[in-house]
C-alpha positions in Angstrom: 134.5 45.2 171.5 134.0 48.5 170.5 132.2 51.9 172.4 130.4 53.8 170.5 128.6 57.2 172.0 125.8 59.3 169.9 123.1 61.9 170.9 120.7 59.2 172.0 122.7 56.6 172.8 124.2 56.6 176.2 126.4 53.0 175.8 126.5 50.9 173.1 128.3 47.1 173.7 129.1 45.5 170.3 129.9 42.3 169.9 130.0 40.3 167.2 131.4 36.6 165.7 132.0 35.0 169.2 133.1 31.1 169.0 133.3 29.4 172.6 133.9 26.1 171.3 134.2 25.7 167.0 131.5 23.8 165.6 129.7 23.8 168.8 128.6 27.2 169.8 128.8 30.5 167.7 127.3 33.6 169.1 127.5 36.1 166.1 125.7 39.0 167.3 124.9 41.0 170.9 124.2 44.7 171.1 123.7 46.5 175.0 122.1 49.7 174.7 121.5 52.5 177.8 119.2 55.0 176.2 118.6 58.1 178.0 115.1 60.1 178.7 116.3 63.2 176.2 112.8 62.7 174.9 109.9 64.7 174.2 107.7 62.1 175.2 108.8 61.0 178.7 109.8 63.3 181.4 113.7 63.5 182.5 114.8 61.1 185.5 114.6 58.0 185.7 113.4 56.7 182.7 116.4 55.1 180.7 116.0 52.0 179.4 118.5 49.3 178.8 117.9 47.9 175.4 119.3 44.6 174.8 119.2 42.5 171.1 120.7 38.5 170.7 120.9 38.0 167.1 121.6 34.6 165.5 122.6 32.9 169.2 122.9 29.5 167.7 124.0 26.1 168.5 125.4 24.6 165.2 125.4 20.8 166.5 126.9 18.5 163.6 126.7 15.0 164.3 128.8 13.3 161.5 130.1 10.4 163.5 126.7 8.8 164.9 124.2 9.8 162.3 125.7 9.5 158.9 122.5 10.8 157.2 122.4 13.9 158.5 124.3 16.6 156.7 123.5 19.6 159.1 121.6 20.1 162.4 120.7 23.7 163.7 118.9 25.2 166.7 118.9 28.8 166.7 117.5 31.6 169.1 117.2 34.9 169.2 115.6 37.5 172.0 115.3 41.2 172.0 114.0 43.8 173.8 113.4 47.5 172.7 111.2 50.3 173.7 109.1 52.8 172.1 108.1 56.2 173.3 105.4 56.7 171.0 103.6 59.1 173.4 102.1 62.4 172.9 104.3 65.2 173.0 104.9 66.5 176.3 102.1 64.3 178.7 104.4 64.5 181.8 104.0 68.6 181.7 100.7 70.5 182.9 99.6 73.4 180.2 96.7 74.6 177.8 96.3 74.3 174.0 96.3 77.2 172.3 95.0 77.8 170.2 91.8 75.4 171.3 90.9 73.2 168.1 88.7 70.7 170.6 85.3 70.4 169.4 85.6 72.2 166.3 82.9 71.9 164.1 84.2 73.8 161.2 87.1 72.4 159.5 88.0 72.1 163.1 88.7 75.8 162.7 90.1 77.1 166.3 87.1 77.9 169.1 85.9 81.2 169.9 84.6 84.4 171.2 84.2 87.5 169.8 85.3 90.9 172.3 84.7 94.3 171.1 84.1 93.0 167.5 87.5 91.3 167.3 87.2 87.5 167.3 89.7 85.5 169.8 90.7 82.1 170.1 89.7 80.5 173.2 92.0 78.4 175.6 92.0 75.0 175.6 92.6 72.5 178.9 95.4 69.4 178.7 94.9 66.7 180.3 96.1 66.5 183.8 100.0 65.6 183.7 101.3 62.1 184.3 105.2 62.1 185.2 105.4 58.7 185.5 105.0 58.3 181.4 107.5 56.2 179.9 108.5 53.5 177.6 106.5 50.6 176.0 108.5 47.6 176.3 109.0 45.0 173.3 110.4 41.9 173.8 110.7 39.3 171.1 111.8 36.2 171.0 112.6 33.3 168.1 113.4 29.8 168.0 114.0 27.7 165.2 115.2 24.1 164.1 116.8 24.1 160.7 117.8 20.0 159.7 119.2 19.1 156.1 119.0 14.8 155.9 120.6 12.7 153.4 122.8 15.3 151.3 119.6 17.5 150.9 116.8 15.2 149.7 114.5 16.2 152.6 115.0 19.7 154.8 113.0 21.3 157.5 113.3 24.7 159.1 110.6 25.3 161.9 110.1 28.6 163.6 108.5 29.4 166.7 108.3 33.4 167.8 106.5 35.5 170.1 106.5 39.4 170.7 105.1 40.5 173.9 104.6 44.0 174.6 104.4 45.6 177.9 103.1 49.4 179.3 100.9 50.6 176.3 99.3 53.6 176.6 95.5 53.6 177.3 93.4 56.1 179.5 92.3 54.6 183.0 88.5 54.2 183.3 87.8 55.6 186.0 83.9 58.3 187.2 85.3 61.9 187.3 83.0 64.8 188.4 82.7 68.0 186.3 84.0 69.7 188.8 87.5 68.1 188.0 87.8 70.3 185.1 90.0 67.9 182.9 90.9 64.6 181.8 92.6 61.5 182.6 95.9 60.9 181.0 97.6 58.3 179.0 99.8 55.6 181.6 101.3 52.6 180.6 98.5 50.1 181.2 98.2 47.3 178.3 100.0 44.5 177.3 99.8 42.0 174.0 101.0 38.9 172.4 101.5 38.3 169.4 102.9 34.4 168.5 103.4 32.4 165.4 105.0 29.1 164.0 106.7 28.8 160.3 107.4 25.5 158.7 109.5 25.1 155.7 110.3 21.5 154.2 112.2 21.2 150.9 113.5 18.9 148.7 116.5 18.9 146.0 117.7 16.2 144.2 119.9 15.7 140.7 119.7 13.1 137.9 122.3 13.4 136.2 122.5 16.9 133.8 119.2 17.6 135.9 118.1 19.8 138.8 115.4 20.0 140.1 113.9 21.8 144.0 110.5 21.8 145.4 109.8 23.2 148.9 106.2 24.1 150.6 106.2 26.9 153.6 103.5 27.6 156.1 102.8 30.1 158.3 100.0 30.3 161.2 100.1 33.7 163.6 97.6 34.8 166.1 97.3 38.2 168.3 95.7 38.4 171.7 95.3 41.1 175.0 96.9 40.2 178.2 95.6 43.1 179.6 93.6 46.3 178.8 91.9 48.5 180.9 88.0 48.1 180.9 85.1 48.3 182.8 84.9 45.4 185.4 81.9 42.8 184.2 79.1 42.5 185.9 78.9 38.1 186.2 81.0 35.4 185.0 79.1 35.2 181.3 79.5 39.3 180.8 83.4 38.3 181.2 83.2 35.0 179.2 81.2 37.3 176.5 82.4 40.9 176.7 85.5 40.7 177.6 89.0 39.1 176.0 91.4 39.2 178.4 93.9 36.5 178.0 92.6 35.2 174.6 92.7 35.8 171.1 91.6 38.9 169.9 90.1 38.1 166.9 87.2 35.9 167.9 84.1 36.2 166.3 80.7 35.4 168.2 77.6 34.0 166.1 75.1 31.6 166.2 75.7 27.6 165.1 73.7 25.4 162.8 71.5 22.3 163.7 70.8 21.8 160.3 68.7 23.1 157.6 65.1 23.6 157.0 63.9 21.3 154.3 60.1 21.8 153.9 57.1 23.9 155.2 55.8 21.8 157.4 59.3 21.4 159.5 59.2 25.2 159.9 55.5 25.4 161.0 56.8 22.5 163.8 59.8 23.8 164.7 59.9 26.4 167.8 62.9 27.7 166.5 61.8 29.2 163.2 60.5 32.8 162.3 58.0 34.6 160.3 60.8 34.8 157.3 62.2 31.0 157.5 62.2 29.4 153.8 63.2 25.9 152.9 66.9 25.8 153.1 67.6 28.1 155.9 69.5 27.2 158.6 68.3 25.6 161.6 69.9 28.1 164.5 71.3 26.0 167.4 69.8 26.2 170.6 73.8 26.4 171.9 72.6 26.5 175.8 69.7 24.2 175.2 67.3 26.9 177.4 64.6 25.8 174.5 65.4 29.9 173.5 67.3 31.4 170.6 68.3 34.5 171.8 71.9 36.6 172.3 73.1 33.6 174.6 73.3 31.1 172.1 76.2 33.2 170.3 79.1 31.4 170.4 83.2 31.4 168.6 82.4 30.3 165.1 85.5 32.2 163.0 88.1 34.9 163.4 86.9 38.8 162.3 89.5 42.2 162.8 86.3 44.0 164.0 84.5 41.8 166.7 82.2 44.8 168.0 80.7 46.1 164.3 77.5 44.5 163.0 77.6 40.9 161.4 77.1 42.1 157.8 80.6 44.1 157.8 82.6 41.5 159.4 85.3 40.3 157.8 89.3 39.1 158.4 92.9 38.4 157.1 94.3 35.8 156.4 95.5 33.8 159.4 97.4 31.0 157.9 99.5 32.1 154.3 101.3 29.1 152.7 103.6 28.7 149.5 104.6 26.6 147.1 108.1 27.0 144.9 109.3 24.6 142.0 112.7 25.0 140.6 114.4 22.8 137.5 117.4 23.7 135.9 119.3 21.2 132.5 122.0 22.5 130.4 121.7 26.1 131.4 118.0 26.0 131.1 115.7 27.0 134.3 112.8 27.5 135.0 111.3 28.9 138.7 107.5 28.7 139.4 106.3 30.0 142.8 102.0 29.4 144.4 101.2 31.5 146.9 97.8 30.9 149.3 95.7 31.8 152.4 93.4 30.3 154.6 91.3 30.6 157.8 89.9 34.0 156.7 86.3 34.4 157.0 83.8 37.3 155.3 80.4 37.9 155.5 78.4 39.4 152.8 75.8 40.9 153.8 74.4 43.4 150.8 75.9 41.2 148.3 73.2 38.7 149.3 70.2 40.8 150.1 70.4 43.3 147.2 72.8 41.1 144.7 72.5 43.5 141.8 72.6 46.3 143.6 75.1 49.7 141.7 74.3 48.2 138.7 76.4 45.1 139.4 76.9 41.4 139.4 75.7 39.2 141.4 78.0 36.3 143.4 78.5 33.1 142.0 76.9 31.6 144.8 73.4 32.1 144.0 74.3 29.3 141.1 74.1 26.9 143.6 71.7 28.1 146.5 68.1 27.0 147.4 65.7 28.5 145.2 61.8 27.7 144.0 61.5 25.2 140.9 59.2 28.3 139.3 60.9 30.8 139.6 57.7 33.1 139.3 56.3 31.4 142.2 55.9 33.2 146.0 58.7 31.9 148.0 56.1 32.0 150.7 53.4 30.3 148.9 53.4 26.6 150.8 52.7 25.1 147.5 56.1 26.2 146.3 58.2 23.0 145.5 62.2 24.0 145.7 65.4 23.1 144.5 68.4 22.0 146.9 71.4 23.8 146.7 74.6 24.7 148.8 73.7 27.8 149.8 70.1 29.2 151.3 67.8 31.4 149.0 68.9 34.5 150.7 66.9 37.8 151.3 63.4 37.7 149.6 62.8 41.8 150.2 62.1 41.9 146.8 59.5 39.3 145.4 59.0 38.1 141.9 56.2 38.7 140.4 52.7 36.8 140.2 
């Protein structure tokens, strides 16, 4: 056990390599902070925060006797929580900005008058003070299973985690008259999630002068808000629509297919084509059956990083990353290969397809295998034009070929 005391660090409880019972339990790591508020960011009372950090709390269970095929058998956990005062300067104090550099339109150059020919710098308002500013909270917490079988010809190791944090800063909605004079201030109102699994299996094996390893990892993790401050919505489909409160955060609303389009006659029937519907289009799906395609048919279809821009600019990272390593070693010759991948990202082009030549240049491979006219001189429009099935629809016909 050992005390240690530094300028931000009020107590400090170290302890590390702890075995209760050998073999059994092994607790190798646990650190006990008390930070005090000597911060900038938070005002001084009350605000210290115990920090407290489990690492590698593991239960090494070895079951030799019963089960001779497995060689070792691991459940591991860890949980943490820290904070973060990642606050602007100074929030739980009232004062003015000077000089004021809020709404600047020159190089945000400072604001103005001029007085007896001398120019002075104008005085700028804070927002009203908020002493009960403190922390955000992270906790974080890990489990995993790690299992070797049958002196290492199969292994797993499968990871579950979640980081949850608590009191982010936002600014409260709320109707203030002019008359108030100033803002509202930051306060420790939103919360998040972030969770995940890993998988890891794996395989080594000799024969004879020969080694060889293979193992394949995945990964899946996912974001969402438990709370943020917004406006309240207006009915039950605003909320279901507008607002993302306990979900993921990275939904994406569009519209769903029915199926394509295959012929002029099927668009002049159909109550749900337009004035610019070509053979091979999409057939949008009437997702509320109101006999209406309008803005409450959109429904989840993908994952996007910018939900409220326009759908031409949406586009995503990777949720799922997985990986594949090959190892093989005889006579002091090895050789290490290692595939890496992604999946469920989504992208939507959106001048690529309209203009597809457009800064001088290339086009996407796609339009080799897309729905376009068997002339290719022919009006797209012209209901005498026969076409040629593809994968993909024709795309934006803004510019037509000539007659």
């Amino acid at each position: 056990m050992q005390m240690v005391c530094q300028n931000r660090l009020r107590k400090v409880l170290l302890v590390s390599s702890i075995t209760i019972i050998k073999d059994v339990i092994s607790l190798n790591f646990l650190s006990v902070m008390m930070v005090p508020p000597n911060s900038l960011q938070i005002i001084v009372g009350d605000s210290s925060l115990a920090l407290l950090s489990v690492g590698e709390c593991q239960k090494s269970l070895f079951i030799k006797d019963n089960l001779k095929f497995v060689s070792n058998l691991k459940l591991r956990a860890s949980y943490g929580k820290m904070g973060d005062d990642g606050a602007a300067d100074y929030q739980f104090l009232s004062g003015y900005d000077y000089p004021n550099t809020s709404g600047g339109s020159n190089n945000n150059y400072p604001t103005g008058y001029v007085f007896g020919g001398a120019y002075t710098n104008a005085l700028g308002f804070r927002a009203v003070a908020n002493p009960n500013i403190t922390w955000y909270t992270v906790k974080t917490l890990n489990i995993g299973l790690d299992a070797d079988l049958w002196d290492g010809l199969l292994g797993l190791t499968f990871e579950v985690f979640q980081r949850d944090r608590d009191g982010l800063l936002a600014n409260r909605l709320v109707s203030l008259p002019g008359t108030f004079g100033s803002t509202m201030p930051q306060e420790n109102l939103n919360s998040d999630r972030t969770k995940g699994i890993e998988l890891e299996l794996r395989h080594n094996n000799s024969i004879g002068d020969f080694r060889y390893n293979v193992s394949g990892q995945v990964s899946l993790t996912r974001g969402m808000r438990r709370y943020y401050e917004t406006d309240p919505a207006g009915n039950s489909y605003d909320y279901w629509r507008n607002r993302n409160l306990n979900r993921y955060n990275d939904i994406w609303f569009g519209y769903g297919a029915a199926g394509r389009f295959t012929s002029y006659e099927q668009i002049a029937n159909s109550i749900y084509s337009g004035n610019a519907t070509l053979p091979g289009d999409y057939i949008y799906e009437d997702w509320n059956q109101d006999g209406v395609i309008d803005g409450s048919d959109m429904h989840p279809i993908a994952t996007t990083t910018n939900p409220g821009s326009s759908w031409q600019d949406k586009r995503n990272y990777p949720l799922m990353n997985f990986g594949l390593t090959l190892g093989a070693s005889w006579k002091g010759f090895d050789l290490n290969l290692l595939f890496q991948g992604s999946a469920m990202s989504y992208v939507a082009y959106g001048e690529q397809l309209s203009m597809p030549l457009a800064f001088d240049g290339n086009a996407l491979d796609m339009f080799l295998d897309r729905w376009h006219p068997v002339d290719p001189d022919q009006h797209p429009f012209d209901p005498s034009c026969e076409w040629i099935p593809g994968y993909y629809s024709f795309g934006g016909a803004k510019a037509m070929p000539k007659r």
